[in-house]
Structures are given as structure tokens and as C-alpha cells.
C-alpha positions as CSV (number, residue, x, y, z in Angstrom):
1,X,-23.6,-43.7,-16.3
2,X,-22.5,-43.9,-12.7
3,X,-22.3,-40.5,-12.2
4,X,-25.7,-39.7,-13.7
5,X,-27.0,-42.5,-11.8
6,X,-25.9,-40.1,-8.6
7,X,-26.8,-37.3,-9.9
8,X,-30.3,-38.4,-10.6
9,X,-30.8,-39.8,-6.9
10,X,-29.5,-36.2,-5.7
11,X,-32.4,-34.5,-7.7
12,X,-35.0,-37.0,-7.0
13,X,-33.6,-37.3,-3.0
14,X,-33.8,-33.1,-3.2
15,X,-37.3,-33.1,-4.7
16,X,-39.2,-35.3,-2.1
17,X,-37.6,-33.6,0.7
18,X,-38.7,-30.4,-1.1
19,X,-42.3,-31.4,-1.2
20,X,-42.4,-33.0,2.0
21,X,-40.9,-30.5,4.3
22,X,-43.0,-28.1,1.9
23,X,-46.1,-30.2,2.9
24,X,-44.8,-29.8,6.5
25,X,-44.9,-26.0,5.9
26,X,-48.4,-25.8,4.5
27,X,-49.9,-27.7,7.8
28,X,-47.7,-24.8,10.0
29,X,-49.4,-22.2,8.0
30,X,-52.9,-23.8,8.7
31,X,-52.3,-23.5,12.1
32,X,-51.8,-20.4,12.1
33,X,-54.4,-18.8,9.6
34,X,-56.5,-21.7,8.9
35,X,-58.0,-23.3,5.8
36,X,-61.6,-24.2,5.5
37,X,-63.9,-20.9,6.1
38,X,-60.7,-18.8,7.1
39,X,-60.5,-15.4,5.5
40,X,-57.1,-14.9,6.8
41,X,-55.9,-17.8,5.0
42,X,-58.1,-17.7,1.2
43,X,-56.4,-13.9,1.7
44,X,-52.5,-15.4,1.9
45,X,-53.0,-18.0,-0.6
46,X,-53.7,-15.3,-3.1
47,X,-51.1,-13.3,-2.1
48,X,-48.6,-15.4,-2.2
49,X,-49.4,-17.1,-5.6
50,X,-49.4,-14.2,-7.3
51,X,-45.7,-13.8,-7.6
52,X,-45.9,-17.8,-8.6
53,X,-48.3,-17.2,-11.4
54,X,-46.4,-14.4,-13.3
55,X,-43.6,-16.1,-12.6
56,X,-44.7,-19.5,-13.9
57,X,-45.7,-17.5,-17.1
58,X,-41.6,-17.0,-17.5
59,X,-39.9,-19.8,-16.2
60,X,-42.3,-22.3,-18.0
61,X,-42.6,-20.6,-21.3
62,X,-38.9,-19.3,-21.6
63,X,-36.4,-20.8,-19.0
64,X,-37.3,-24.7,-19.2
65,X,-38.1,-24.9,-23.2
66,X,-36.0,-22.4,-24.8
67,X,-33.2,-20.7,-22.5
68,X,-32.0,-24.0,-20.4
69,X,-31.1,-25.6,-24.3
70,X,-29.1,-22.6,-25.4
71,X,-26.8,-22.1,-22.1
72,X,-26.2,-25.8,-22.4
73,X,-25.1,-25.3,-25.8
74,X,-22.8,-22.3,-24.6
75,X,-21.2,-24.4,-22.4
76,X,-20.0,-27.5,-24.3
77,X,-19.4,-25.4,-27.7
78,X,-17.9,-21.8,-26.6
79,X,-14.2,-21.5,-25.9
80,X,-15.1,-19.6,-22.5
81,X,-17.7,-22.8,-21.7
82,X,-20.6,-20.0,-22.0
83,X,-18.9,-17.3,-20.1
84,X,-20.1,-14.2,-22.3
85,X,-23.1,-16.1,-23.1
86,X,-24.1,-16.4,-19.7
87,X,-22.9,-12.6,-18.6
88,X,-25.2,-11.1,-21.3
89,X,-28.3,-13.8,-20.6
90,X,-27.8,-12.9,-17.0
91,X,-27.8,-9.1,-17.3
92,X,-30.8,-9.1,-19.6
93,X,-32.4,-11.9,-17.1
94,X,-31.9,-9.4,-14.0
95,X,-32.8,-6.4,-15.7
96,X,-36.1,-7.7,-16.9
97,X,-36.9,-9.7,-13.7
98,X,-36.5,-6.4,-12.1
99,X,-39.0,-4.5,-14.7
100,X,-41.3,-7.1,-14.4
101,X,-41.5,-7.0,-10.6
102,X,-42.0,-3.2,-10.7
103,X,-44.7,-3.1,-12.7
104,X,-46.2,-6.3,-10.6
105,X,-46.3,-4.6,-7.6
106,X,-47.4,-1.3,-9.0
107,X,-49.9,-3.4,-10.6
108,X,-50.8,-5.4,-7.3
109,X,-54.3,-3.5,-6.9
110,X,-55.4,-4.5,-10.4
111,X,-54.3,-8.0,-10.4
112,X,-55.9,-8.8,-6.5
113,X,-59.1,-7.5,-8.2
114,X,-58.4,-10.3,-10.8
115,X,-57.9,-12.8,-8.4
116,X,-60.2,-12.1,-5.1
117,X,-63.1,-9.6,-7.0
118,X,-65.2,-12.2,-5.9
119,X,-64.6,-11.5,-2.1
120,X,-67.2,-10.7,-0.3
121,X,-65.7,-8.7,2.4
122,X,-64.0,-5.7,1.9
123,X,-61.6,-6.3,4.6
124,X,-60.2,-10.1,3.4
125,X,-59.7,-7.9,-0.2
126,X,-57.4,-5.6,1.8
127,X,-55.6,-7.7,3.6
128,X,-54.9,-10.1,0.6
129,X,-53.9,-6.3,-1.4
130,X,-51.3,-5.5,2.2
131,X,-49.8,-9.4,1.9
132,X,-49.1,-9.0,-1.9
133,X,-47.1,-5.8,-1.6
134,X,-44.8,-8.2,0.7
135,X,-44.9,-11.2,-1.6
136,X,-44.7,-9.8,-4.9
137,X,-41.2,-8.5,-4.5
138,X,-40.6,-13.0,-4.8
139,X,-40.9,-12.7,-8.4
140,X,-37.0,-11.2,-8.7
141,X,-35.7,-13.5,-6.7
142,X,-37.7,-17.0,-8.1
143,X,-36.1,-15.8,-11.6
144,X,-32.6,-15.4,-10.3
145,X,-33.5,-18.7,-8.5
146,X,-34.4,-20.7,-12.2
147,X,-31.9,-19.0,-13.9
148,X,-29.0,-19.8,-12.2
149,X,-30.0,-23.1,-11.1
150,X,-30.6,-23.8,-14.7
151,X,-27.0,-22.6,-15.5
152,X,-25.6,-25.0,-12.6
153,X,-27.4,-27.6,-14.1
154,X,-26.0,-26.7,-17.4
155,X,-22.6,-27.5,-15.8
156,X,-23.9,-30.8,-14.1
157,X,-23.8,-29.1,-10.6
158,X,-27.3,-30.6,-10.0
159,X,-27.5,-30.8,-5.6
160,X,-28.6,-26.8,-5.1
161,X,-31.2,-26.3,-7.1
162,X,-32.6,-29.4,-6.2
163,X,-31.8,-28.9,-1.9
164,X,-32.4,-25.4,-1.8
165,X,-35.9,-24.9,-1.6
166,X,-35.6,-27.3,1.3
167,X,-34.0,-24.0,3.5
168,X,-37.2,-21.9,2.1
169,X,-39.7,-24.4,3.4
170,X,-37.6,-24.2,6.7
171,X,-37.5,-20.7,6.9
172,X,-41.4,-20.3,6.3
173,X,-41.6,-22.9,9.0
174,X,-39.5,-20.8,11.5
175,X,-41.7,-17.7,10.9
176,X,-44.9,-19.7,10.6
177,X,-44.4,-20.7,13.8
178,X,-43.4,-17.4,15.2
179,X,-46.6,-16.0,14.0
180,X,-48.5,-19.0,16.0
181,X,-46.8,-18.0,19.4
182,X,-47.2,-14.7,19.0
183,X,-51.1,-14.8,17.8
184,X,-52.5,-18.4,18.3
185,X,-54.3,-19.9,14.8
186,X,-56.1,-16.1,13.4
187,X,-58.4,-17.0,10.7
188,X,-60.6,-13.4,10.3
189,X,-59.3,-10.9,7.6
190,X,-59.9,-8.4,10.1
191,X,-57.8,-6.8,12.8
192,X,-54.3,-7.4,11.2
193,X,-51.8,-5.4,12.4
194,X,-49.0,-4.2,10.0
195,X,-46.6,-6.2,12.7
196,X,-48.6,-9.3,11.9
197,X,-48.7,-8.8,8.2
198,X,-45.0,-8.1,7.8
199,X,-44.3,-11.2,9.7
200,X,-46.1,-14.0,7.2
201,X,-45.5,-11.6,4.0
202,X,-41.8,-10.9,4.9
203,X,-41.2,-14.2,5.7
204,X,-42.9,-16.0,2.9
205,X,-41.0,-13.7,1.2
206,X,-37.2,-14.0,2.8
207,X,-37.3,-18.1,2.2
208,X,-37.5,-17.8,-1.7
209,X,-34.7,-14.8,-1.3
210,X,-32.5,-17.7,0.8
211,X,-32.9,-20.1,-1.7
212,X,-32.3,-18.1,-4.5
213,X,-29.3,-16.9,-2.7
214,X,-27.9,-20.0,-1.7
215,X,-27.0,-20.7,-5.0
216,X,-24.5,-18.1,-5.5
217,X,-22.8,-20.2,-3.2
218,X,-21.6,-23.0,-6.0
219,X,-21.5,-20.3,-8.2
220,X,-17.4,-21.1,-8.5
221,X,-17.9,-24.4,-9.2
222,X,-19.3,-23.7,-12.5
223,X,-16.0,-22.2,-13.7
224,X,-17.4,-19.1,-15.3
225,X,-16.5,-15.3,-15.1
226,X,-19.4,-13.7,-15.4
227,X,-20.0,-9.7,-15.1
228,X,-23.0,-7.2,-16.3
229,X,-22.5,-7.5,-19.9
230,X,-25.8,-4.9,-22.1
231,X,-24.1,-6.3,-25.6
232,X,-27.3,-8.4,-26.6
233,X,-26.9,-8.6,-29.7
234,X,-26.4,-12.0,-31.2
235,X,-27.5,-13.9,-28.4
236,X,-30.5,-15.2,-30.1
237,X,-33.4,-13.3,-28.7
238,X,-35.6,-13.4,-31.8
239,X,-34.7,-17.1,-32.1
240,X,-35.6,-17.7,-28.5
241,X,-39.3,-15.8,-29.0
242,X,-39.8,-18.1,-32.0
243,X,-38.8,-21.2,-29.9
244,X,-40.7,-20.1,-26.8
245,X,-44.2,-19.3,-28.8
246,X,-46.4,-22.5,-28.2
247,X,-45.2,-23.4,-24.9
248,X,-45.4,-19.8,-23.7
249,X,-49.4,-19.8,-24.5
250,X,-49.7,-22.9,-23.4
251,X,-48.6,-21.7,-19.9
252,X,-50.8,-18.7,-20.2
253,X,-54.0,-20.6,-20.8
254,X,-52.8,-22.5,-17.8
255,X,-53.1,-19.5,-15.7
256,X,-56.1,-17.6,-17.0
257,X,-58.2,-21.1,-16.2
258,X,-56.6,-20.9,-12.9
259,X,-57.4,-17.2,-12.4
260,X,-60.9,-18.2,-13.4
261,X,-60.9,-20.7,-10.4
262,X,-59.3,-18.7,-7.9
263,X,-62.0,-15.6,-8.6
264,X,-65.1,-17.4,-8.4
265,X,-64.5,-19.5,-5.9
266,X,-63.5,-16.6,-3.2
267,X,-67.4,-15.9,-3.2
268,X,-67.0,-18.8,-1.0
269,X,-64.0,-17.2,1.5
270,X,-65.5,-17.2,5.2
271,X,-68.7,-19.8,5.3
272,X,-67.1,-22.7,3.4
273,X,-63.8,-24.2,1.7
274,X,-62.5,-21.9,-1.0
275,X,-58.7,-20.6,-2.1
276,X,-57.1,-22.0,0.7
277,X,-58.0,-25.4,0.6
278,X,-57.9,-25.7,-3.3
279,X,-54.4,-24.8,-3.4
280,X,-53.4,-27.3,0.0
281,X,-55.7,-30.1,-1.3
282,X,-54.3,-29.6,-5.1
283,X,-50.7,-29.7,-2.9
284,X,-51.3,-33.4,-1.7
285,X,-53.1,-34.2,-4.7
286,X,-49.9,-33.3,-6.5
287,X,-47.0,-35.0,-4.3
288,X,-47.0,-38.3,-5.4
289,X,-46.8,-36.8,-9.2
290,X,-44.2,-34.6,-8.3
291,X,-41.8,-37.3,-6.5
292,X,-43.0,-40.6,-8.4
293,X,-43.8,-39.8,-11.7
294,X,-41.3,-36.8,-12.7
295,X,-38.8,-39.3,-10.9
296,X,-39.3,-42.0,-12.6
297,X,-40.3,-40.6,-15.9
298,X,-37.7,-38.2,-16.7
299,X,-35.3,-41.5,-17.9
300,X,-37.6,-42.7,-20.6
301,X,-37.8,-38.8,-22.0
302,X,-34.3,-39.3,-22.8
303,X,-35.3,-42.8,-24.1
304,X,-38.1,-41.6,-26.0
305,X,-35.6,-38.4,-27.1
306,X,-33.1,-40.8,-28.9
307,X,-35.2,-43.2,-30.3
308,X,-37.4,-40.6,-32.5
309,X,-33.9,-39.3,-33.6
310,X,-33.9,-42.9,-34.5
311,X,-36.9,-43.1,-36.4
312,X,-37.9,-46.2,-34.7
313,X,-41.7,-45.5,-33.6
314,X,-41.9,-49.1,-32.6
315,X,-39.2,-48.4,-30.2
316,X,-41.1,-45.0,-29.3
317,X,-44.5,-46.6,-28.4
318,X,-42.7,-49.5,-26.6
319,X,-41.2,-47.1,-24.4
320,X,-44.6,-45.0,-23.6
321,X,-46.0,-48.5,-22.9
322,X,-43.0,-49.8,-20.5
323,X,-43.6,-46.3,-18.8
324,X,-47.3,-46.6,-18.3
325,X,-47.0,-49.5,-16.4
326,X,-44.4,-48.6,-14.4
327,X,-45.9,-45.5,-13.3
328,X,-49.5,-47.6,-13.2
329,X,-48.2,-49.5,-10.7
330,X,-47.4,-47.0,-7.9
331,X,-49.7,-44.2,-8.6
332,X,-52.8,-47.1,-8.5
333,X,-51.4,-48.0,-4.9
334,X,-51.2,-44.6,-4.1
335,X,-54.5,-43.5,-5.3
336,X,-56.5,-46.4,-3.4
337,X,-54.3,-45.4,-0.1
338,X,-54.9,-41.6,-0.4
339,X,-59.0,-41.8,-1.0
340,X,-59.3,-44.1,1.8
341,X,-57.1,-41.6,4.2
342,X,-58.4,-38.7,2.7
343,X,-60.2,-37.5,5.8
344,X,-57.3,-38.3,8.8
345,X,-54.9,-36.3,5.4
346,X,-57.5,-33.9,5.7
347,X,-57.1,-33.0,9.5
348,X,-53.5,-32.4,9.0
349,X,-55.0,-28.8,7.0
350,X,-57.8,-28.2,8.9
351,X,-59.2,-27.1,12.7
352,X,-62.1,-29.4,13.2
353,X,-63.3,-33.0,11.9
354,X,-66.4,-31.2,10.0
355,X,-63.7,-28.7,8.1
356,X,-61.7,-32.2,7.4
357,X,-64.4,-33.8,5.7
358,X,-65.1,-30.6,3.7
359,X,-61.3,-30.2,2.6
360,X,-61.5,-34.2,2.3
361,X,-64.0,-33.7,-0.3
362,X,-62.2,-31.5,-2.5
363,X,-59.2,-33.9,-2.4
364,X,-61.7,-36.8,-3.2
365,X,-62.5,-34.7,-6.7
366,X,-58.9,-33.9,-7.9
367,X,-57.8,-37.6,-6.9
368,X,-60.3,-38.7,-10.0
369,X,-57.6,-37.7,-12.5
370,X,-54.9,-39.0,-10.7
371,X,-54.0,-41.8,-13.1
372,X,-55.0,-39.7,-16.4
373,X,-52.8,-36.7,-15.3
374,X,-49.9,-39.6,-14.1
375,X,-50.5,-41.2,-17.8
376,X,-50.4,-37.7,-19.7
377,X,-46.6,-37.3,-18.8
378,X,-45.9,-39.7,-21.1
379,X,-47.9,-38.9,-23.8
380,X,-46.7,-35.0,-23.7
381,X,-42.8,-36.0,-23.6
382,X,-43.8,-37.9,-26.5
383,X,-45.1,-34.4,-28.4
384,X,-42.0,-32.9,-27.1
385,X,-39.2,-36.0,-28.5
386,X,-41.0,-35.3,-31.7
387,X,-40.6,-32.1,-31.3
388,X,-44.3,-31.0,-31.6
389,X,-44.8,-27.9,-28.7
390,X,-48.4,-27.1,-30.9
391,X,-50.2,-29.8,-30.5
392,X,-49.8,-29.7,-26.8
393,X,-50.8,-26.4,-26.8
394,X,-53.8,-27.5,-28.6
395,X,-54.7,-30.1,-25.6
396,X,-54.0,-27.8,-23.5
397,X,-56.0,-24.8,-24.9
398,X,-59.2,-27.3,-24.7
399,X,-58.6,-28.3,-21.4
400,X,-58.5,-24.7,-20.1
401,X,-61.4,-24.0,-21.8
402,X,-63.4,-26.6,-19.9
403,X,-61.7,-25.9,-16.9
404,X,-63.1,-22.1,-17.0
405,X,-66.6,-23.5,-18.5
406,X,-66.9,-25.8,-15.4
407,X,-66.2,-22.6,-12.6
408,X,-68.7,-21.2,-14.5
409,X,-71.0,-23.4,-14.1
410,X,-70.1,-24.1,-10.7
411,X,-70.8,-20.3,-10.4
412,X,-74.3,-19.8,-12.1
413,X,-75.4,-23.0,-10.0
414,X,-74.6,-21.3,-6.6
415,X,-76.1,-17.9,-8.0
416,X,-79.6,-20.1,-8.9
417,X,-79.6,-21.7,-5.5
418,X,-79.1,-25.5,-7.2
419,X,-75.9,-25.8,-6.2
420,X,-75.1,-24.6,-1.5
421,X,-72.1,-22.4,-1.4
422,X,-70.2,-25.1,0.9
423,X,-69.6,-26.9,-2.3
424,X,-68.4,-24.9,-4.7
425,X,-64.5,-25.9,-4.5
426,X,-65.7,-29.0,-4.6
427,X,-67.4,-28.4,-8.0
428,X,-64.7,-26.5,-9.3
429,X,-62.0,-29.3,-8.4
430,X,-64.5,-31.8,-10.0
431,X,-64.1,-29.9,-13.4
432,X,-60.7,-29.4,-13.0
433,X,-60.5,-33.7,-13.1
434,X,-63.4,-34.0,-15.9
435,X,-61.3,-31.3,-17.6
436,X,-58.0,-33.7,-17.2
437,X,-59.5,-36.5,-17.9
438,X,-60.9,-35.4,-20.9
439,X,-57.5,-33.4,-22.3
440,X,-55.6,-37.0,-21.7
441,X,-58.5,-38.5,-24.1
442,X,-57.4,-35.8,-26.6
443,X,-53.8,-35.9,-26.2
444,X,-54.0,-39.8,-26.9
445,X,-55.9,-39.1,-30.0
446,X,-53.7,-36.5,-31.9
447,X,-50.3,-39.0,-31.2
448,X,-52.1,-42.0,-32.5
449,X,-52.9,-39.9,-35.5
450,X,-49.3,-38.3,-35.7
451,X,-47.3,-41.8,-35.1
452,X,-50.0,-44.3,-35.6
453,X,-50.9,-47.1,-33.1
454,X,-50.0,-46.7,-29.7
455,X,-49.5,-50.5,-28.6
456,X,-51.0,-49.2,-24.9
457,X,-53.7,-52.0,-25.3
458,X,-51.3,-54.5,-23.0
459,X,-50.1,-51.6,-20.5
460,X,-53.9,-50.6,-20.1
461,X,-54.4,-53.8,-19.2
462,X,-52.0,-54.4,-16.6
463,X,-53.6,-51.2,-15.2
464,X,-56.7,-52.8,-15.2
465,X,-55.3,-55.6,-13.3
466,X,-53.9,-53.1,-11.0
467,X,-57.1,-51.0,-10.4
468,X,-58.6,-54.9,-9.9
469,X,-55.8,-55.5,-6.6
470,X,-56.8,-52.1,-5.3
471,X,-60.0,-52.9,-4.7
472,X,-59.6,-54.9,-1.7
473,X,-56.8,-52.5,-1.0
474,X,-59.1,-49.7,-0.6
475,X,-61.6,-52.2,1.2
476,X,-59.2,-52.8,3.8
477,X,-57.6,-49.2,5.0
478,X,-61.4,-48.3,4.5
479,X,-61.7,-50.7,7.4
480,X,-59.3,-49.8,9.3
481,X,-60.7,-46.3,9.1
482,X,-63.7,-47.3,10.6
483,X,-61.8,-49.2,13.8
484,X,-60.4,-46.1,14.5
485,X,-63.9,-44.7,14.6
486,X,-64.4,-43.3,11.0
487,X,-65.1,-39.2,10.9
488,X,-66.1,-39.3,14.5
489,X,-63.2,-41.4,16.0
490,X,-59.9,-40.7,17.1
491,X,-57.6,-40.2,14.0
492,X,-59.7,-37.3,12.9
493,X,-59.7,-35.6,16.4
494,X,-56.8,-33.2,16.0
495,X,-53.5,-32.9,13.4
496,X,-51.1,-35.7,15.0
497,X,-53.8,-38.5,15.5
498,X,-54.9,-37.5,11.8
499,X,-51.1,-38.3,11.0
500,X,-51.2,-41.1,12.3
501,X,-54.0,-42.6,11.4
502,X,-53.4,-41.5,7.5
503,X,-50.0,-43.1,8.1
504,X,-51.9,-46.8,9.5
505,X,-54.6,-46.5,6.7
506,X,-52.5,-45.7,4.0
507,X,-50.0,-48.0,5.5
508,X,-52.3,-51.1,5.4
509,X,-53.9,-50.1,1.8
510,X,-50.6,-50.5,0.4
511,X,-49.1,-53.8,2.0
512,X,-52.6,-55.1,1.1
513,X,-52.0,-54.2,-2.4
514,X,-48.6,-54.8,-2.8
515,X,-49.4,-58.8,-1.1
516,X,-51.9,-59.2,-3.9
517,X,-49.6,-58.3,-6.8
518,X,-47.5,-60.4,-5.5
519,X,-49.3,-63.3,-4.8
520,X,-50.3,-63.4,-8.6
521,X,-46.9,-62.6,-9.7
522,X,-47.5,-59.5,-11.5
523,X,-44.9,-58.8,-14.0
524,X,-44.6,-54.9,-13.5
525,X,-43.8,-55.6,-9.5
526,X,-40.4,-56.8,-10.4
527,X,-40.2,-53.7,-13.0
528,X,-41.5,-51.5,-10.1
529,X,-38.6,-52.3,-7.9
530,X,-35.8,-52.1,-10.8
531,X,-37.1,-48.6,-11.6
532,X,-36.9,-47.6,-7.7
533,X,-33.3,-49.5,-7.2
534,X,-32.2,-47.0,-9.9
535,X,-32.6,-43.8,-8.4
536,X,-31.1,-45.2,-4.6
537,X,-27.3,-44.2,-3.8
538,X,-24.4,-45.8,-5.8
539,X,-26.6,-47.5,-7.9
């Protein structure tokens, strides 16, 4: 227990330095390209997502549900601990990651009219075609990355895949920066040199070829011999396309709805917020998620895991209810401190106090499914203990839907003159949290009517009580906003000030709300620090 106890402080210790030096990176990049009305920058946020979003339709659907399981069973049940196994996987893995990539960047024309068709000049399209030759060649190298971190895992070698992407984030930072001296902050879509453009593409590019590369490093540590290996046969590919099936659509819809986005809202790249500042306000919006709640709920999925093999559903819905609260507890903190420093958060992505307030904006509508999206982990590692990948799907299917109704709408309100231009992220991020909102509703629905009662009356609740001690919270780093001059004053001014001042405002929200738990001795407090205490060193 020890040693997983390590293990899972490595990966959680890994994964907040991974988003935080990656936040670190993002603000570099807006520096040097922009955010908020900069072509440059909607142009380089395509570019490089692209690789991501094939990529994601891969490692989600195949690697993490269906491939990870099988090299795990190599290991502990072949003589060779998953040797051949792993020679054939990895031979079939590289050869198809390189396919793939080929006909991605042959493709690149056709899926840059997918993604920016919407653009309204001809030269932000070409530059966002000339950055995704560069970035597209990521997709060989982020598979090698999953797979063979996956296969370390496999052998409990946890630290690299977790650290690595720390070097990327570095390594972007490095050229970022370069790019900066060189040019100064160059928003317009025009005038790129191919000098300029192989500097961000090829060096977006090299970080995800480091980290994927650094792994080869530990590759002895594993213990196996691996070498190209084209026997495939009886490895299990038909059984691993039956396994993959749900959770593989399920990633697609996820990706068409965000194609959807990404499209319309580039008839917005240039006068207002578009791409750019969806993707870095989606990036905050996502950080606390990503360090607090995969951190703290990935114990209770093994919890929840061995007590449906149990058949205990009592035990099942007591779990769901213990994590609820627990996660209630710091995302509610979290959310009041982030709203109320959304602007000085804001400036850290953006060039000017009005651009802050813009990009502010579209933070302000994702943070409205905050808690919903926090509470849905549970309910979908439930769905997964039971081993039910459809009915997510199903959830997930809806959701998309809505997501891609409301751009539309979004879209047909800006073309009938209802609805300025300037806002139209900030519609489409609104649907993305109605849509969110509205899946969690459904998610809760289908497991009541697959186990029966949820008992989440008493964590609900306590969340209640929580949203109640955030109030005054919120009240109180609102107020200290306004001492330090609100939109107009000083912590808005430029990037550092805006750190700062996010870091007093968020600072005071959350002293404020942890005082008032406190002072009415809130069970879940003393919960809350048990659950951090497990994931520190040695413990």
C-alpha cells in the first residue's frame, strides 16, 4: 500500500506540474501571438490541435479502455512478462501511427477547411494550413508517447509518463520565447515568414517528440526484449475492436461537437474572442479538474471497481456519495475564487484590460458547469465499475448533440444581427455548460434506473452547505477586487500585476471559505484534509 501510496503522489506531483508549467506555456504563447482578436494566434490553436484531435480519437477509444487492460494482462500472466505481446502491439502501434500521420498531413488541406472554413481571411486560413504541416507530424510521436507510457505503467514504472510532458511545456517555453525576442507579440496572420512559422510549428512540434522520447529512457527498467515482430495473429485485434466500440464513438461525438465549435466560431478570428481564447479559457477552466478531481477520484474507482465485483450496491452508492463531498468541497472553494479573479486570470492571456474582460467572460460561462462536470466523474466510473461503456455513450451522444445545436444557434443569431459578433465564444462556451449540465442530469437518471437509489440526497446537501459558505467567500475576494481598482485598477494593468492580484483575490476567497467551514465544523473539512494527506510523500 506503501508503495502505491508513492506511486500515486508521483502521478498526481507529475500532473500539476504538467498543467501548471503547461499553463505557464500558454501565457508565453500569448505574448507572442496573442489571444483575443489575434489571427496569428486563433490560426496556431487550430494548428496545433489538430494532431490532438485525431489523436484523442486513438488514445481515448483504444489505448486507455481496451489496449492498457491487455498489456497488463501480458505482463503478470505471460512467461516473458508480455515480451512478444508487447513486440507485436508495438510494431502494429508504430506502423499504424505512421499510416495515420501520412494521410493526416496529406489530408491537412481538407481538415483546416473543417476546422477554420469559417475564417474570414484568406491569409489567417493559410497560415493556420503552413502551421499544420509542422504540427501534424505530433500525431506519431503522441502515440509512441501513450503507448509506451502505458506499457511502463503496466510495469508500475509510473514517474515518466507522468514528468515528461513537464520537458515539452519547457521546451515550447524556450522557443516561445525565442519567437518573442526575435519578433515582439505578432498577432496578424499576415506577413509570416517561413523562418517565423518553422520556429512556433517546429517547436510545438519537437517538445511532444522530447517527451515521447524521453521515455525510451526507462525503457530497461521494464525488463522486456522487445523487437519489430508483423506476427499479429492472435493478439486479439478483433476482440480489441469489440471492446473499443462504445468508447471509441463516444470520443468521436466528442470531437465532431468540438469541430462544430472550433468552425463557427473562427467567423469571429480578428474583431473579437474566438479559437484562441476558447481553447486557453477551457485550459483554466479545466486545471483544477485535472489536478483535484482525477487526483482524488481515481482511489474510489478502484473502490467503486471491487465493490460491484461485490455486488454490494449499498457499498457502491456510499462510495459515489463519500466522493461527492469530498470533491464538493474543494471544487466549491475553487469555483467562488476563480469567478471572482476571473478578470486579473484573464490578463495573464491577454494584451489589454478590455481583451481581459472579453476572455473573462468566456471563462465566466464554462465555470457554470464546474461542479456538474466535477460531479459527473463519479457517476461515469460508476458506468465503467459496472461495466456499462453504452450508456455513457448514450449521455454523451446527447450532450454533443446540444453542444453542436447551441453553435448553431450561436451562429444563426450573429448571422440575424440578435446576437454582436464579440460574443459569440461567449455563447458557444455557454452551451457548452447548459450542454454539461444537462448530460450530468441524464447520466444521474440512467444509474438510478440501472442500480436504483443513489443515496446522494445527504452529499447534495453538504454541497448546498458548501455553495452557502462561498457566498461570502465570493463577496469578499470580490472586494478585494475592487480595492485594487476593479477592471480599471492595477491588477488588470499588465500580466504580472494580473498574477498577483488573481493570486490576493483568489487567495482571500479561499481562507474566507475555508474560516467559515470551519467555524461550523463541517464534517467533510476533516475528510478534505485526509484525502489530500494521502497523496503527500511517504504517506
Amino acid at each position: 500500500m506503501a508503495g502505491l501510496g508513492r506511486a500515486s503522489a508521483t502521478v498526481a506531483a507529475g500532473t500539476m506540474a504538467s498543467r501548471i508549467t503547461g499553463l505557464i506555456r500558454n501565457i508565453v504563447l500569448t505574448v507572442a501571438v496573442g489571444t483575443v482578436g489575434a489571427k496569428a494566434a486563433d490560426s496556431f490553436a487550430i494548428a496545433n490541435q489538430l494532431p490532438n484531435s485525431v489523436f484523442a480519437l486513438i488514445s481515448s477509444g483504444l489505448l486507455a479502455g481496451v489496449i492498457v487492460p491487455q498489456i497488463v494482462k501480458a505482463v503478470k500472466t505471460h512467461d516473458d512478462r508480455g515480451s512478444a505481446f508487447v513486440s507485436k502491439l508495438l510494431t502494429l502501434g508504430v506502423l499504424a501511427l505512421l499510416v495515420v500521420t501520412i494521410v493526416a498531413v496529406v489530408a491537412a488541406p481538407v481538415l483546416v477547411e473543417i476546422y477554420a472554413g469559417r475564417f474570414t481571411d484568406p491569409a489567417a486560413k493559410t497560415l493556420t494550413l503552413a502551421l499544420a504541416y509542422w504540427c501534424l507530424p505530433q500525431l506519431l510521436f503522441y502515440g509512441l508517447y501513450a503507448l509506451v507510457g502505458e506499457i511502463l505503467n503496466a510495469n508500475r514504472i509510473f514517474g515518466p509518463f507522468a514528468w515528461s510532458p513537464i520537458v515539452n511545456n519547457l521546451i515550447s517555453i524556450a522557443g516561445f520565447g525565442v519567437f518573442i525576442v526575435l519578433f515582439g507579440t505578432y498577432e496578424s496572420a499576415s506577413g509570416w515568414t517561413a523562418g517565423m512559422i518553422a520556429l512556433m510549428g517546429g517547436t510545438a512540434t519537437l517538445g511532444i517528440v522530447v517527451q515521447a522520447g524521453i521515455l525510451f529512457l526507462f525503457w530497461r527498467r521494464a525488463g522486456l526484449h522487445v523487437r519489430p515482430d508483423f506476427g499479429w495473429r492472435g493478439i486479439g485485434l478483433r476482440q480489441i475492436g469489440r471492446l473499443a466500440g462504445w468508447t471509441f464513438l463516444m470520443v468521436v461525438v466528442g470531437q465532431i461537437a468540438g469541430a462544430f465549435q472550433i468552425n463557427i466560431v473562427g467567423a469571429a478570428s480578428g474583431p473579437a474572442a474566438a479559437g484562441a481564447t476558447l481553447q486557453n479559457a477551457w485550459l483554466l477552466f479545466m486545471l483544477p479538474f485535472s489536478v483535484i478531481v482525477l487526483s482524488l477520484g481515481t482511489p474510489y474507482y478502484t473502490k467503486l471497481s471491487e465493490h460491484v465485483a461485490e455486488g454490494r450496491t449499498d457499498a457502491v452508492t456510499a462510495d459515489l456519495s463519500s466522493l461527492t463531498r469530498t470533491v464538493g468541497i474543494f471544487m466549491v472553494g475553487i469555483l467562488a475564487a476563480m469567478a471572482v479573479a476571473s478578470v486579473p486570470l484573464a490578463r495573464l492571456f491577454t494584451t489589454s484590460p478590455d481583451n481581459a474582460v472579453a476572455f473573462a467572460w468566456v471563462l465566466g460561462a464554462y465555470l457554470l458547469a464546474l461542479l456538474p462536470l466535477s460531479f459527473q466523474f463519479g457517476i461515469q466510473r460508476t458506468f465503467y465499475a459496472l461495466k456499462d461503456t453504452r450508456t455513457p455513450f448514450v449521455y454523451t451522444l446527447v450532450q454533443a448533440a446540444l453542444v453542436i445545436a447551441t453553435a448553431l444557434a450561436a451562429s444563426a443569431l450573429v448571422g440575424a444581427g440578435i446576437l454582436p459578433l464579440t460574443w459569440l465564444a461567449f455563447a458557444i462556451a455557454l452551451g457548452q455548460s447548459v450542454a454539461n449540465i444537462l448530460q450530468f442530469a441524464l447520466a444521474i437518471t440512467l444509474l438510478r434506473r440501472k442500480i436504483g437509489p443513489l443515496g446522494l440526497g445527504a452529499a447534495f446537501r453538504g454541497v448546498l452547505r458548501f455553495l452557502l459558505a462561498a457566498v461570502p467567500a465570493a463577496a469578499a475576494g470580490w472586494a478585494v477586487f475592487l480595492l485594487l481598482g476593479g477592471v480599471e485598477g492595477w491588477a488588470v494593468s499588465e500580466r504580472l500585476p494580473g498574477f498577483v492580484g488573481a493570486a490576493l483575490i483568489g487567495g482571500v476567497t479561499l481562507l474566507v471559505y475555508g474560516g467559515i467551514l470551519a467555524l461550523f465544523r463541517t464534517p467533510e473539512l476533516g475528510v478534505a484534509f485526509r484525502a489530500v494527506r494521502r497523496f503527500l510523500p511517504g504517506r
